[in-house]
C-alpha positions as CSV (number, residue, x, y, z in Angstrom):
1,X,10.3,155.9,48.5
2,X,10.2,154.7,52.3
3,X,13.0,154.0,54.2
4,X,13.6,150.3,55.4
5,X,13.3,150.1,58.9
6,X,16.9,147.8,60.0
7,X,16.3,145.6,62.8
8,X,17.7,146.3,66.1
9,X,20.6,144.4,67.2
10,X,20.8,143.3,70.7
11,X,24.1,144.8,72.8
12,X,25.0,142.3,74.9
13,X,27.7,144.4,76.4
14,X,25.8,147.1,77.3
15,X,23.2,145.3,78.4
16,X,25.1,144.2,81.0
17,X,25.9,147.7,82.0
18,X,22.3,148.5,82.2
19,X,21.8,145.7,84.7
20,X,24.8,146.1,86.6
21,X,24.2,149.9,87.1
22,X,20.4,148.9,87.9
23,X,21.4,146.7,90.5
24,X,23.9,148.9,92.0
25,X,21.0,151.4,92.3
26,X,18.8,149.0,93.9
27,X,20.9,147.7,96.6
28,X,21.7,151.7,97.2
29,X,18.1,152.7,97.3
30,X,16.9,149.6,99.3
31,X,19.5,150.5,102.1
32,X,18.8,153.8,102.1
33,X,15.2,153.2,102.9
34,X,15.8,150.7,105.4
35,X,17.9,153.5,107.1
36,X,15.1,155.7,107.0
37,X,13.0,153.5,108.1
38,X,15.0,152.4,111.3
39,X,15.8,156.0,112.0
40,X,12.3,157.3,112.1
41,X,13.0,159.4,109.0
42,X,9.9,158.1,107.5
43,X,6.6,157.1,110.4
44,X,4.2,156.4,107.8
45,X,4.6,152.8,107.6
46,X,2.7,152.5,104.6
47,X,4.8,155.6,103.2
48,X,7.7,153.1,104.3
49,X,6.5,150.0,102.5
50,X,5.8,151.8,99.1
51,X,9.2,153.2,99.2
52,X,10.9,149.9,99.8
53,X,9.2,148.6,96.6
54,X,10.2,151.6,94.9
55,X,13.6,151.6,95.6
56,X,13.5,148.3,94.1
57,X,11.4,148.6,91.4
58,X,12.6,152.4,89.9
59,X,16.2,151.2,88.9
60,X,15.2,147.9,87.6
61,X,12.9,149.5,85.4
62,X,15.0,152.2,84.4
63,X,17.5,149.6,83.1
64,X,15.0,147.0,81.6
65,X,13.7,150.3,79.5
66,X,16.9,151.8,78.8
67,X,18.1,148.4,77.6
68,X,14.8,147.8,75.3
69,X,14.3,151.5,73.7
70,X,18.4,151.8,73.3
71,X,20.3,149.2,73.0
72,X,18.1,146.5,70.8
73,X,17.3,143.8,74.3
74,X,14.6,141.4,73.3
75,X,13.0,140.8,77.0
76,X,11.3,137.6,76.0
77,X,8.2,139.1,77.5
78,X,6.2,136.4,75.6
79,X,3.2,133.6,76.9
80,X,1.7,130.8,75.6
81,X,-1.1,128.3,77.4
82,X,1.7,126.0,78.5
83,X,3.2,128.4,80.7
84,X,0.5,128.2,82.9
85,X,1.1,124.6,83.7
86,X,5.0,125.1,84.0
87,X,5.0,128.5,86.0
88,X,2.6,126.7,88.2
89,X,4.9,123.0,88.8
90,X,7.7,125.5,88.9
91,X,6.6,127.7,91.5
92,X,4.8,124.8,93.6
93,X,8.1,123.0,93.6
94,X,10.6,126.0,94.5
95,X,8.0,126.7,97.6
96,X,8.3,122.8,98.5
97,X,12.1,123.6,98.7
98,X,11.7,126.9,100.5
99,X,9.3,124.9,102.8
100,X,11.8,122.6,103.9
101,X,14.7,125.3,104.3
102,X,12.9,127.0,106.8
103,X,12.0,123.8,108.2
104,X,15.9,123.4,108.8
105,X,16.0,126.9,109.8
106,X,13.6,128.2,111.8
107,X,12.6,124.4,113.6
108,X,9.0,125.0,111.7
109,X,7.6,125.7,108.5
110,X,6.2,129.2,107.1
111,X,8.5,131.4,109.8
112,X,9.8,133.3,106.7
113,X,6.2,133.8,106.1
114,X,4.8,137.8,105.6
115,X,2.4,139.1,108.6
116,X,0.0,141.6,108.7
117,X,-0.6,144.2,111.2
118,X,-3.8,145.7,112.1
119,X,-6.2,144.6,109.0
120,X,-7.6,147.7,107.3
121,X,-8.8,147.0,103.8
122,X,-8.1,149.7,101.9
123,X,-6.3,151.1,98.9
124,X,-2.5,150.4,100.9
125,X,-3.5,146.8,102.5
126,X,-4.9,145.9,98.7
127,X,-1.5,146.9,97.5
128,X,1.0,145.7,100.5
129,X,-0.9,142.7,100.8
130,X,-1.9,141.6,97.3
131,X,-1.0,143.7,94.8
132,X,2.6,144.6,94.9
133,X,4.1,140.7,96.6
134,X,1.7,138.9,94.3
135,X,1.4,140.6,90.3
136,X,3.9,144.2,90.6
137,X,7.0,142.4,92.0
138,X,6.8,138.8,90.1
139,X,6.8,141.1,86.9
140,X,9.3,144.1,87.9
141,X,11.8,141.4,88.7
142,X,11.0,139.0,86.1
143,X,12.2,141.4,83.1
144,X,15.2,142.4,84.9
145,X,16.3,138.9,86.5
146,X,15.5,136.9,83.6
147,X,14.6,139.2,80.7
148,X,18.0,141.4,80.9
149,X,20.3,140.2,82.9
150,X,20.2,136.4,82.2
151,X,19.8,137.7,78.7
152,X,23.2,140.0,78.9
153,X,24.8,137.7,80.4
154,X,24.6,134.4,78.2
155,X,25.2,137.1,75.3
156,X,28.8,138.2,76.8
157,X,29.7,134.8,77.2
158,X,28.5,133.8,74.1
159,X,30.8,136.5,72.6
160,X,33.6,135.8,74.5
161,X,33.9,132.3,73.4
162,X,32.0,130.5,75.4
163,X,30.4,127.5,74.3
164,X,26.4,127.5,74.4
165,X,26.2,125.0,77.4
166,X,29.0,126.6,79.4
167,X,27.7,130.1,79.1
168,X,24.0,128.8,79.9
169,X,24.7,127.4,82.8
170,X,26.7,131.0,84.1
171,X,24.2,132.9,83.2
172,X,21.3,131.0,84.5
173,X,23.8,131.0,88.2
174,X,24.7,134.7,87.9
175,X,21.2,135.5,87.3
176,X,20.0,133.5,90.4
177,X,22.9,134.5,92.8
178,X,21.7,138.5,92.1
179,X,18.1,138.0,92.5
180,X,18.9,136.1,95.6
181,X,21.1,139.0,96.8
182,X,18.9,142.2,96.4
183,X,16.3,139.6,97.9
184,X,18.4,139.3,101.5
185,X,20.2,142.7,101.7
186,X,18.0,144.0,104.4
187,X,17.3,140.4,106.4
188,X,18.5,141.4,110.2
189,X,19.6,137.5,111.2
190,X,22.1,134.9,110.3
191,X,20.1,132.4,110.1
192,X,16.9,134.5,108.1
193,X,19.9,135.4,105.3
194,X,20.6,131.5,104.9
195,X,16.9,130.7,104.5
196,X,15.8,133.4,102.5
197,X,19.3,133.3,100.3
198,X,18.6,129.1,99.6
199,X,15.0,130.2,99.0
200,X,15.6,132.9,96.7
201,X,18.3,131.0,94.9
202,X,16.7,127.9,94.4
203,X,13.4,129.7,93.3
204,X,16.0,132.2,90.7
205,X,17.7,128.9,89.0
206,X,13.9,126.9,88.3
207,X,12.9,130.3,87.0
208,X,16.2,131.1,84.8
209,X,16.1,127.4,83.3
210,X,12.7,127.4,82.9
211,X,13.5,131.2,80.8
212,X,16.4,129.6,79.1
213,X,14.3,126.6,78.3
214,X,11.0,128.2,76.6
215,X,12.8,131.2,75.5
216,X,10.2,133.1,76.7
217,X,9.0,135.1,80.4
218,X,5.5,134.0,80.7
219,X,6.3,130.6,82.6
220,X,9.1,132.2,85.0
221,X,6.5,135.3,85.6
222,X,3.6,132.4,86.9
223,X,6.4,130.5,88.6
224,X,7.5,134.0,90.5
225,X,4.0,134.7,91.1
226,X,3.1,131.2,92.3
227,X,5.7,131.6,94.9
228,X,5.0,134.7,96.7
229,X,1.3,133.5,96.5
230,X,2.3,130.5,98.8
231,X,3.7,133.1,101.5
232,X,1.2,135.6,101.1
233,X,-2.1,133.6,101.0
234,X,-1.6,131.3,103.9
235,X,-0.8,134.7,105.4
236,X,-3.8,136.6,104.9
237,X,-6.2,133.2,106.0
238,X,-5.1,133.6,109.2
239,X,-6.2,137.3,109.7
């Protein structure tokens, strides 16, 4: 006679830990290899860039898996056609906003925008340039932003007493206020913190409601990937 297989039953709680630990890790990681960077520790600037995504990418991975094969977290990784079509408004209208914050900021707009050295196409401009900005980091911080930690969070609250609208609207701010965080920690001016924290923020709260909204990642992942796309293209047609 088999054995029933019992479904698994999401820990909010320690869901929670997993992200907090995975962000604490991040923001370690990420100023660790800025100060290896500035300090010559590492020349290799495309050895640099890699590990800036890595330190990024390893603990927020580490705590979407341990939080998925341990402790029961449904991710939401999920898509349907219509995400296409609200990813895209989503994204189109976050980089509208971003547009005019650096607008305010900077005097002009696309002054947050990435720039590209000396143009060699190979393996590490495919991945600096396209690959990692456009599909690796959308994804990465998509299950962790919105898949665990929005997750975690609406589950404490909802535990604690919370009603369903109050602990919505906390998790879908918590959730936005991290991911603009990690995204400004090593930003070297007053003024490139504001603008890329409003970005960041604004972009994390279409793409939390828009999570909280379908129930689903597919439309937050085209939103997030929509948005870089808007910095990095423009970018790269200028080379």
């Amino acid at each position: 006679m088999s054995e029933v297989t019992k479904p698994r039953i999401f820990d909010a709680q320690r869901g929670l830990t997993d992200a907090t630990v995975g962000v604490v890790l991040a923001v370690a990681l990420v100023l660790f290899a800025s100060l290896a960077a500035a300090e010559f520790w590492i020349t290799d600037p495309n050895v640099s860039l890699l590990l800036s995504y890595l330190a990024v990418w390893i603990p927020l991975l580490g705590a979407v898996g341990i939080a998925w094969l341990f402790h029961g977290h449904d991710l939401g990784l999920r898509f349907h056609w219509l995400d296409l079509l609200w990813g895209l408004s989503i994204g189109l209208l976050a980089r509208s906003v971003a547009s005019v914050v650096e607008i305010l900021g900077y005097g002009q707009m696309g002054s947050s925008a990435v720039t590209f050295g000396e143009t060699v196409y190979d393996g590490w401009w495919l991945f600096g340039a396209l690959l990692a900005p456009v599909l690796l980091a959308p994804l990465v911080e998509e299950l962790f932003f919105r898949g665990l930690l929005l997750r975690s969070v609406l589950g404490v609250t909802r535990l604690s007493g919370g009603a369903r609208g109050t602990s919505t609207v906390i998790a879908v701010l918590v959730s936005a206020l991290v991911f603009a965080l990690v995204h400004v920690l090593t930003v070297g001016t007053v003024t490139g913190v504001w603008v890329a924290g409003v970005s960041t923020f604004v972009f994390g709260l279409g793409a939390a409601c828009l999570a909280v909204l379908t129930g689903r990642l597919g439309g937050a992942i085209i939103a997030h990937v929509t948005f870089n796309a808007l910095v990095v293209v423009p970018a790269l047609l200028v080379l």
